[in-house]
N, C-alpha and C positions, 0 to 999 in steps of 0.2 A: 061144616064139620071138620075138626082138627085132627088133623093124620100126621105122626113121623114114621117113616118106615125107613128103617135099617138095613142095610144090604155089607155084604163082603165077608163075614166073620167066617171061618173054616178050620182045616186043622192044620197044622205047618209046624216044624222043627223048628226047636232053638237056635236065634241066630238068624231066622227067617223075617220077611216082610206081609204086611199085610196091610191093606186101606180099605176101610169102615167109611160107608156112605149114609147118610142121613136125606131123606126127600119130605122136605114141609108140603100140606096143601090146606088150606084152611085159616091160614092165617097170615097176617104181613111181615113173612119173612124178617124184612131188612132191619126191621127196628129190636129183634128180639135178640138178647144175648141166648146163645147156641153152647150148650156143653154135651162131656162124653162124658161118662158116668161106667162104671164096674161094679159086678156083687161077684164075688168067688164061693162056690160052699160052704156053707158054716162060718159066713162072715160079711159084715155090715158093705152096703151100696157105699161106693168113695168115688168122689170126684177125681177122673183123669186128668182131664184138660176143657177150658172153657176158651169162649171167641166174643167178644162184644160187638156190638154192632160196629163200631167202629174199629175193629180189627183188633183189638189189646187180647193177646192171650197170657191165658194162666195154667199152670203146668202142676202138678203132684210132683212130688219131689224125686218119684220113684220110676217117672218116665220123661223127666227133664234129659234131653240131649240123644234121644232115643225116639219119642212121639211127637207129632207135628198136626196140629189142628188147624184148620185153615176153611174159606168158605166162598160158595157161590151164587153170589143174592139173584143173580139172573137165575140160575138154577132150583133157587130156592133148596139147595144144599150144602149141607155142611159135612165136613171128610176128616177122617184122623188115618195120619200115615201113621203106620207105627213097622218100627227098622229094631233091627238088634234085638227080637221077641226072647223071653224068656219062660219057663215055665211058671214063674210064678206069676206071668199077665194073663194065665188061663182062667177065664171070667166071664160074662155074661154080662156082655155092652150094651147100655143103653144111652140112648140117645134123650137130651132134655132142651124142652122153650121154658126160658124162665121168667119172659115174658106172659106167657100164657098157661105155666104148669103145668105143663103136658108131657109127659113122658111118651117115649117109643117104646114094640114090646120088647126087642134088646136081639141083638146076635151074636151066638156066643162064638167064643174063638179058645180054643184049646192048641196048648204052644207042647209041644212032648220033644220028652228030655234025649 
């Protein structure tokens, strides 16, 4: 059975830090590209940040130099640093295998102004 469970999301001021952890089980990790994914109210799921299997990431252009995805196949998880939070990254994270199409249920993280 295919699990991603989300951990870390919470509330924290602008300008704050926060790291979003992803735990696979159910599946082979290492092979599957890994992304972070967002839906804010009253607006469409967007791609944060993705990890390949072989480590290439890809960035939104709105948390390039700010967000930091990164992964640990021993772990069988995958983490987004995210520095320099602003209130417009208050959103409901989720986690995605896009090897296996499986979404996490998401943790949301509210950044206040």
């Amino acid at each position: 059975q295919v699990q991603l469970v989300e951990s870390g999301g919470g509330l924290v001021q602008a300008g704050g830090s926060l790291r979003l952890s992803c735990t696979a089980s159910g599946i082979i990790f290492s092979i599957t590209t890994m992304g972070w994914y967002r839906q804010a109210p009253g607006k469409q799921r967007e791609m944060v940040a993705t990890i390949s299997s072989g480590g290439v990431t890809i960035y939104a252009d709105s948390v390039k130099g700010r967000f930091t995805i990164s992964r640990d196949n021993g772990k069988n998880t995958v983490y987004l640093q995210m520095n320099s939070l602003k209130p417009e990254d208050t959103a409901v994270y989720y986690c995605y295998s896009s090897y296996y199409s499986y979404w996490g249920q998401g943790t949301q993280v509210t950044v206040s102004s």
